[in-house]
N, C-alpha and C positions, 0 to 999 in steps of 0.2 A: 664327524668322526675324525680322530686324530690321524697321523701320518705313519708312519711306519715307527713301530715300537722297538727299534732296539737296545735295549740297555744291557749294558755288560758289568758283571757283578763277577770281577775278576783280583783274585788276591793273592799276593805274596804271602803264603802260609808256610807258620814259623815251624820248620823242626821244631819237638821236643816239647811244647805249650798242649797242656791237658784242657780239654772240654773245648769250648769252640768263641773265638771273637766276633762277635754281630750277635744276629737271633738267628729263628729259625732252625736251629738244631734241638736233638734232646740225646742221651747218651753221650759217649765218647770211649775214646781209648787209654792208653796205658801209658800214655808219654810218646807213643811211637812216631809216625809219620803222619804231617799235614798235606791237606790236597787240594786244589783251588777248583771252585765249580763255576763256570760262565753259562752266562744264560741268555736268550736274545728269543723272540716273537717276531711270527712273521706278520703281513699286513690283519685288520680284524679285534686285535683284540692285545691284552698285556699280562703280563707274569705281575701278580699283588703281591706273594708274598716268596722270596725274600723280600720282594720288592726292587723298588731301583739302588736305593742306597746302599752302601758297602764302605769298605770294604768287609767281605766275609769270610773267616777264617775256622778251617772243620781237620779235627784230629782227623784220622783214621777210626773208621765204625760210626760217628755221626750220622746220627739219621735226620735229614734234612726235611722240612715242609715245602710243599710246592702248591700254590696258588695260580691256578689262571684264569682272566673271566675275558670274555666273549664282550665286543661292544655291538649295539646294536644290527644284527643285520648279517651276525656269522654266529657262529658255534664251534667250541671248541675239537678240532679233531684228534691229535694225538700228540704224545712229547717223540723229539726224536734224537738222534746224536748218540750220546754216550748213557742208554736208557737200559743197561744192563742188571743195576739195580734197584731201578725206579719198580716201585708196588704194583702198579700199573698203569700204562703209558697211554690208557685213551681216557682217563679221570683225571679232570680239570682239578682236583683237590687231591692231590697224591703226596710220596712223599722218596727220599734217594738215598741211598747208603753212600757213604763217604766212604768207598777201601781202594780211592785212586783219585787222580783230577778228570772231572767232565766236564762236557762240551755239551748243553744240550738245549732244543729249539722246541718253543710252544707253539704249536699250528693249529691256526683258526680257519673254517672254511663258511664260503653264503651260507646263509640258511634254503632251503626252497623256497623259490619265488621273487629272490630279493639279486639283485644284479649290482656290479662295483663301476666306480667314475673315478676313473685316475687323473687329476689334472695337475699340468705343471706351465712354466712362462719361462718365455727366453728373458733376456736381461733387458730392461727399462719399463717395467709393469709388471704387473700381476691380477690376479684373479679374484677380483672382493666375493663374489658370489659364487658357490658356497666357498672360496677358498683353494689353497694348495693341497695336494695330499689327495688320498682316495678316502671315498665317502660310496656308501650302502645304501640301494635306497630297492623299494618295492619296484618288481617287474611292472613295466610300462607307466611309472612316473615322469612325469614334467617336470622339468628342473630347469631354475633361470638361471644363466650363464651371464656375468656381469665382469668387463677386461678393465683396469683402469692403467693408463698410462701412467709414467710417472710427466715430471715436467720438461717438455723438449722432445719429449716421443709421442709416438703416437702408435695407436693400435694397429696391423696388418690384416690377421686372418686367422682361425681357429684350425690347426692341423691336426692329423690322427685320424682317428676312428670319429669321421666326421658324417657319417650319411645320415644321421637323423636330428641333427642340428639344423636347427630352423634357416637363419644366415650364416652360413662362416666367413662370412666379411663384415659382421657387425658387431660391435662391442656389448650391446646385450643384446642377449638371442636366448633361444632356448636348446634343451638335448631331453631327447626322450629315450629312458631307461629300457628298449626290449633286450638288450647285452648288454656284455661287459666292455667298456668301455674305457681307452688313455686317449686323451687331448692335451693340447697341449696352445694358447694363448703366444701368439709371435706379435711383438715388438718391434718399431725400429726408431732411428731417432729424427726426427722431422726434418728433413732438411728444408734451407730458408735461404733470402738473398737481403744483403743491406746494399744501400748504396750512399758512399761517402759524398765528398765536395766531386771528386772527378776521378774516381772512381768506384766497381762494382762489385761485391765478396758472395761467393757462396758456397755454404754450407751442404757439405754431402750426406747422405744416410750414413755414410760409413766413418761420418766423425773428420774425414779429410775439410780441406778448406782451398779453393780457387779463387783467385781475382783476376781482373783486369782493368785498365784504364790506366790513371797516372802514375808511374812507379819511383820517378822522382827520386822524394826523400825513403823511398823503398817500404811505402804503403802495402805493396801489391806481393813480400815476400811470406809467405803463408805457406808456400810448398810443401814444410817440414812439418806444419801443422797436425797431428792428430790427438782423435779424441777430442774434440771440441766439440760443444752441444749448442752453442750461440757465439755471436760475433756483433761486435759493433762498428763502424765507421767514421771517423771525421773528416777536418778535411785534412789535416796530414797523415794521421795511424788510423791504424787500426789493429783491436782487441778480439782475443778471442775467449773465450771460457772454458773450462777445461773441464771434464766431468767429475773430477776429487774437487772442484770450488776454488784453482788456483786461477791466474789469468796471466796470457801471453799480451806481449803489445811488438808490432813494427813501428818503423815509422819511424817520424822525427820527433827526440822526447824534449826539443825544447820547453819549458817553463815545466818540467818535469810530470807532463803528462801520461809516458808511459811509466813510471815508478811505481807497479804495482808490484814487484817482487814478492813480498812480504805481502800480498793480499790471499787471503784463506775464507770458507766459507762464505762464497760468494754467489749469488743464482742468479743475478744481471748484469749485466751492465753495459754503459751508455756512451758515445764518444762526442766530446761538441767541437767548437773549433780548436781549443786551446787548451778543453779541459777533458779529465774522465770521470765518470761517475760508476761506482759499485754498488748494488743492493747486497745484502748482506742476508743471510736464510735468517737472521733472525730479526730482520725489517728494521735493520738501521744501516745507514748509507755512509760509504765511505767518498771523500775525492782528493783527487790532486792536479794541478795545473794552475793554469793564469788564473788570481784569484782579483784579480782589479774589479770588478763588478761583483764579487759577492755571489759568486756562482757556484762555487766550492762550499759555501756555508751552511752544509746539510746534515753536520755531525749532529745536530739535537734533534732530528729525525727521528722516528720511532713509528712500526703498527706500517713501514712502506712495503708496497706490494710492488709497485714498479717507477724504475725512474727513469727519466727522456732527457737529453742533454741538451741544448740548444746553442747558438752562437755565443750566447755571454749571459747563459741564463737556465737553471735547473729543477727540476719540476718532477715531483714525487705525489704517488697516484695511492693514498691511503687506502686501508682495510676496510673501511664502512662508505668506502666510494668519493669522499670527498680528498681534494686537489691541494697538494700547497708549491710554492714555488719562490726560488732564490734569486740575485742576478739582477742587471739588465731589463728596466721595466719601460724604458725612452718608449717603445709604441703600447704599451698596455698586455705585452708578452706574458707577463706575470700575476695579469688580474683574475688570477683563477679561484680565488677564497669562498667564490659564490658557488661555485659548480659541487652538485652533490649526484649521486646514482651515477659514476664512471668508472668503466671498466676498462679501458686503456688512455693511454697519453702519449704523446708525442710534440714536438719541439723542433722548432726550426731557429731560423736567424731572428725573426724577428715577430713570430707568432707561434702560438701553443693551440692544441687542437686536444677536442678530448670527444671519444667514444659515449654512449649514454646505454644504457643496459637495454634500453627498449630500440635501440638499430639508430638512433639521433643520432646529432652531431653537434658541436659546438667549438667554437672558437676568440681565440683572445689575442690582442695585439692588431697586427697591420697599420697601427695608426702612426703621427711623424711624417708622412710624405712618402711611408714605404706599405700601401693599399694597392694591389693587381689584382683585387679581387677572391685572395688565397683564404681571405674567409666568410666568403659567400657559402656556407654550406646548411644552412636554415632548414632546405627542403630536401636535405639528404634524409630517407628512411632505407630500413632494411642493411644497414651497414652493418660491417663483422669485423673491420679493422682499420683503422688510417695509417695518413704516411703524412709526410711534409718536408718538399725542400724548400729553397729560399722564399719563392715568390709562390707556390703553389702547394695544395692540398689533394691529394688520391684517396679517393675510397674504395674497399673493396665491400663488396654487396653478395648479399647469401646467395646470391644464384649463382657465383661466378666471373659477374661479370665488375666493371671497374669505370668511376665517375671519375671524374675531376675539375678543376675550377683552379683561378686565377691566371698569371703570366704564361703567353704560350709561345712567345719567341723564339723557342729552341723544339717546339713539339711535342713538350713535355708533358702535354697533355690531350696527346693525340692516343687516349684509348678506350674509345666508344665500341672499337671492333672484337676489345679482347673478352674471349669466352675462357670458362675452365680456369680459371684463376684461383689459387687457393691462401698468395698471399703478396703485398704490393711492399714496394721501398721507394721512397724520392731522395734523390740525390740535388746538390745545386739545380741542375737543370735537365735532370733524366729521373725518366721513370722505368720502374722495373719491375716485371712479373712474374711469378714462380705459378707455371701451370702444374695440373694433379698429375701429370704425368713424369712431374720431374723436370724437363725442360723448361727455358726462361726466356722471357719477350722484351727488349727494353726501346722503347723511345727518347726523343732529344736530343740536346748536345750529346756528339763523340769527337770532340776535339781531342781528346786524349783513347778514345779505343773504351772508354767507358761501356759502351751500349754492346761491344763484339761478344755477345754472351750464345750465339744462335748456336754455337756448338755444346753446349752446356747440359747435362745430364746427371741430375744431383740424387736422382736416389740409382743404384747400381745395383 
């Protein structure tokens, strides 16, 4: 059923014009006075005829048609407003004298037995199932209730008139029809954590952005940030995304890596050491920075769903799953042409790592004399995401919990203890964890205050 019908069929009527401009009338006057009629339907049902279109113009004495029909699941009750010389006001087929301007409202009520579901969504999703708007349906109906985020949010909770909804913490659940019922689908936007060369950024529910660790070349000034839905990190800047698809950059923009000014339409993007990478909503990739290795040369790109930056080396995660990649190939970073069925990617200094849609893992590079083992991950199953700093690999696993594998020098891979984890970052030499509860766990090096994240509470 549709949303609420209001349409207003309101006109500047001309003194002095005989007979009437639109349809809908029969009769008329003398020449004398014009009168404007508005019309508007409450939830239920719609006014057919004059209909929507307009404008429509009635001498004085114009006897107007009136149409209203019932959509499934109501019936029409009565006209109301300016009904003084409507024929009669509870006949859905009636008709109005024009000897003034009127203001008048077609009201539809349930039928017996049939109950109303008002639903609405806060901002960052909406309601695929049945949709927006109120919809009629039979007392004590089941009705599947299906939330879809948009990208970067995520779903919270179904509020209202929730007591006979199966979950109201699930994104599809069910509601069953003994009332009348408004719900209403809450949103917010994910928050997330990146972690650069040295240091750590995260992202709040509320669109703010926090860092800490090296502030240097002024990496870590994000303060003023809002409205940001993702963030990237290198080792000097870092980038944010804005929710209209513009992008901020800190940082040191030597070899013009923060020169996104002019970037629009944009739903990722990636920081390496020298360079930036942008996905573009319509899956071709922008870059700018150090381009000595050919890392930047992603403009004949096309069909990319996500791209991962690396040290000197770029890598774009196609629509039908398979890998391509630019850059910097000295350890075999780049031999990704054979990988098909991946659903994310990621890039480090000197090896590429790619997700597999069945919880796999797979990786490319380490070779050259720079192997710690960061691509030992063969016998990872059940994975949901990766990470990669220099020398090491993080996975995060459907339970929660998080693997890891190669150089452990700095500790970087001391997190066999972490539970509740919903999503992981590697920095050079620190790992970092965004629990369901909002707060973040990080391991490794904190030469620079990178890891001080224990006070950190990113959805508010």
């Amino acid at each position: 059923m549709a949303r609420v019908s209001i349409f207003l069929i309101t006109v500047a009527l001309i003194a002095g014009m005989v007979g009437c401009s639109g349809g809908g009338g029969s009769g008329g006057g003398d020449g004398g006075e014009s009168y404007t009629l508005t019309i508007a339907s409450t939830e239920g049902g719609s006014v057919t005829y004059p209909g929507e279109a307009g404008p429509y113009t009635y001498d004085e004495g114009t006897l107007v048609s009136l149409v209203a029909e019932a959509d499934e699941g109501y019936h029409f009750g009565n006209w109301t407003g300016g009904v003084s010389t409507i024929v009669d006001v509870h006949d859905a087929s009636t008709s109005i004298t024009m000897s003034k301007s009127y203001s008048i409202t077609a009201n539809f009520e349930l039928e017996e037995g049939w109950r109303s579901l008002t639903i609405s969504s806060t901002e960052g999703g909406s309601v695929t199932e049945p949709g927006k708007g109120t919809f009629a349906y039979v007392t004590n109906t089941t009705v599947d209730l299906v939330a879809q985020p948009n990208e970067y949010h995520e779903f919270v909770e179904w509020t209202g008139n929730v007591s006979t909804i199966d979950n109201v913490d699930a994104v599809i659940t069910t509601i069953n029809m003994d009332d009348n019922y408004s719900i209403t689908a809450n949103f917010r936007l994910t928050p997330m954590v990146i972690a650069g060369g040295y240091h750590t950024v995260g992202v709040k529910a509320d669109g703010t952005v926090v860092a800490v660790g090296w502030k240097e070349p002024k990496q870590c000034n994000v303060d003023g940030w809002t409205d940001i839905i993702q963030v990237a990190a290198g080792y000097y800047h870092t980038l944010g995304l804005e929710a209209d698809g513009t992008v901020v950059a800190v940082g040191d923009s030597s070899y013009g890596k923060c020169d996104i000014s002019g970037w629009k339409d944009i739903a990722q993007v990636s920081a390496g050491y020298e360079h930036t990478v942008g996905l573009k909503a319509d899956g071709t990739v922008v870059a700018v920075g150090q381009e000595t290795k050919g890392q930047c040369d992603a403009g004949g790109w096309g069909n990319i769903t996500q791209v991962a930056a690396g040290h000197y080396h770029t890598v774009g995660l196609e629509a039908d799953g398979t890998v391509v990649a630019v850059g910097s190939n000295n350890t075999g970073q780049c031999d990704v042409g054979d990988w098909t069925d991946i659903t994310q990617v990621t890039a480090s200094w000197y090896h590429t790592v790619g997700l597999e849609s069945n919880g796999t893992v797979v990786a490319a590079g380490c070779g050259g004399g720079h192997d710690y083992g960061q691509c030992d991950v063969d016998g990872w199953t059940n994975i949901v995401q990766v990470a990669t700093g220099i020398y090491h690999t993080v996975g995060l696993k459907a339970n929660g919990t998080v693997v890891a594998v190669g150089q452990e020098t700095k500790g970087q891979c001391d997190v066999g203890g972490w539970t509740d984890i919903v999503q992981v970052a590697a920095g050079d030499f620190h790992t970092v964890g965004l629990k369901a509860d909002g707060t973040v766990v990080a391991v490794g090096y904190n030469n620079t205050g990178q890891c001080d994240v224990g006070g950190w509470t990113l959805i508010t």
